[in-house]
Structures are given as structure tokens and as C-alpha cells.
N, C-alpha and C positions, 0 to 999 in steps of 0.2 A: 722054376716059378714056385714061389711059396704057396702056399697052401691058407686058409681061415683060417686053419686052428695055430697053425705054428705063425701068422701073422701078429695074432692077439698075443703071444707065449710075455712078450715084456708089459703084457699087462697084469702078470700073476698078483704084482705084487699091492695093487693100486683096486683090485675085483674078486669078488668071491667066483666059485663058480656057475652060478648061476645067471650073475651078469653075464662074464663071459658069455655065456651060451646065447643069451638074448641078443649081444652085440656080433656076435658067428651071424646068426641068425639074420640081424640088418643088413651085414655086411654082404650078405647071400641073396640079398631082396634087392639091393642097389645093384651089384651086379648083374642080376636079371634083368632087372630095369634095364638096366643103360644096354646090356645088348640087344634088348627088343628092340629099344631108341635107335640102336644102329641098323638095324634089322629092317623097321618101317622105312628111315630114310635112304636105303640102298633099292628099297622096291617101290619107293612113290618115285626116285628119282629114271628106276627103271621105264616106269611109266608113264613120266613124262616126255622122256626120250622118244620111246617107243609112238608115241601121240603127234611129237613134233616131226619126225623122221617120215612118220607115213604121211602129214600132212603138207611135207615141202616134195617127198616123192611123188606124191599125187600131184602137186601142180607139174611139177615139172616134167609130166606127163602129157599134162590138159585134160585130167578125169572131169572136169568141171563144164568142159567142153561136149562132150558127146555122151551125157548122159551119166549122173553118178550110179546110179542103180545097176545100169549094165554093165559100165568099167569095172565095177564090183566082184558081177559075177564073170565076166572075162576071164577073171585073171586071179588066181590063187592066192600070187603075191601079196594084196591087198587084204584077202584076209585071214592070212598068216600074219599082219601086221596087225592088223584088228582084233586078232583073238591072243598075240600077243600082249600090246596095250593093255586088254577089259583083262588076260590073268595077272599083269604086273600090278596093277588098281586093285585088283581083290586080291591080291596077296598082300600090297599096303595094308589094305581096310584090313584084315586077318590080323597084321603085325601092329598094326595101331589099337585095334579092341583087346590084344596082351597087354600090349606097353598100359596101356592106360589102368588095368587091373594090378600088374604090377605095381606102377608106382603106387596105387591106390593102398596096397598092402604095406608096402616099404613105406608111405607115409602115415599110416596107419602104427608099425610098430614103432617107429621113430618118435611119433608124438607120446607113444604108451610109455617108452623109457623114459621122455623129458616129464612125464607126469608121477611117476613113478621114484624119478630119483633121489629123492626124500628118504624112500622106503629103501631104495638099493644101495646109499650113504646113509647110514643115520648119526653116526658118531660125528662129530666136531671133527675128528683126526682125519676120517674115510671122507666126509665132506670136503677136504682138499683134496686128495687123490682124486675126484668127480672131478674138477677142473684138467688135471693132466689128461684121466681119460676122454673128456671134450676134445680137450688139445691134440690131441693123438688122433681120434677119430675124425675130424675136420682137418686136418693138416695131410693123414695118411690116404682117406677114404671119400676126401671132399663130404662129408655125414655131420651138419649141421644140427648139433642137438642140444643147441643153450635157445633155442627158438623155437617154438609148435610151427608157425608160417613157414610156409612153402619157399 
């Protein structure tokens, strides 16, 4: 697997090094992102599993029948499934309050380069090489940055 830095290497010729390091640097905030994103929906999924699994266990019980409160305490099973469920949901909510600072940050530098690229191209010449590197970055990295919108 490649690496950021040796990903960007065929941008020598098109970036100073300083872009470089700012676009390392997006390229490291997306990929955060997206693994939290994987992250949240592998454990909201856990947890609806875990919700729907005790809820058809349970009928097919009849806990609804003789008292939910004391089926409850009967029987362990129930809430091994329960405290299952409530840690898969608070490990979402956990993975969901990163994902969402993540992106916040990855959208955050991503805007700072499209506002900036002025300063980071100023020549006429370096002004076309900005399009390549657009191209390369959107093509390779899915990193939208001819747009500030989301």
C-alpha cells in the first residue's frame, strides 16, 4: 500500500512544497473521516441488530405475557442483550461525535486550499498546473476542491 507522501510524489512537478504538505495533510483528514464513517455505521448497525434480535427473542418467548419487568429479571439473557444494544448505541454516538469533527476539520482545510489557491498558483503557468492538481485530487482521492459546498 502506498503511503501520502509517496502518493502525491507525481505532483512534484505541478506544487511547491508547501502545498504538497497542506494536500498530505487533506489527504489524512479524509481518510479519517471516511474511517470514522465506517466506524459509526458498523456500530449503529450493531445496534440495531442487537434491538431487533432481543425484541423478536422476547416475543417469541411471551415476556409480554407474564410480566415484562420480571421476565427481565428472570433471566440474564435479556439483559445481556440489553446492555449489549445501550454499548453498541453509545459506541455509534462515540463514533458519530468524531466522524462529525472530522469531517468538520477535512472541510474546514479543503475550503482553506480553494480559498487560498490564488496564493498557492500565482504565476499564469503554476495557474494551469492548479487544474491538474484538482484533477488528480478528485479523480484519485474523491477531494472536491474547485467547489467550497459540501
Amino acid at each position: 500500500m502506498r503511503t501520502v507522501g509517496s502518493e502525491l510524489e507525481e505532483l512534484n512537478r505541478f506544487t511547491d512544497e508547501p502545498t504538497k504538505q497542506m494536500l498530505r495533510a487533506l489527504i489524512k483528514r479524509k481518510k479519517k473521516y471516511e474511517n470514522y464513517a465506517r466506524q459509526t455505521f458498523r456500530w449503529q448497525a450493531l445496534a440495531a441488530i442487537c434491538a431487533v434480535s432481543f425484541c423478536l427473542f422476547a416475543a417469541s418467548k411471551g415476556l409480554g405475557q407474564n410480566g415484562f419487568l420480571s421476565g427481565l429479571l428472570n433471566d440474564s439473557v435479556y439483559l445481556l442483550w440489553i446492555l449489549s444494544a445501550a454499548f453498541a448505541y453509545s459506541t455509534a454516538y462515540y463514533f458519530k461525535k468524531k466522524e462529525e469533527k472530522a469531517e468538520g476539520e477535512f472541510h474546514k482545510l479543503r475550503c482553506e486550499i480553494i480559498q487560498k489557491s490564488t496564493d498557492l498558483w500565482p504565476q499564469p503557468e503554476e495557474w494551469k498546473s492548479r487544474e491538474t492538481v484538482f484533477k488528480i485530487m478528485k479523480q484519485q482521492y474523491d477531494i472536491n476542491l474547485y467547489f467550497e459546498s459540501k
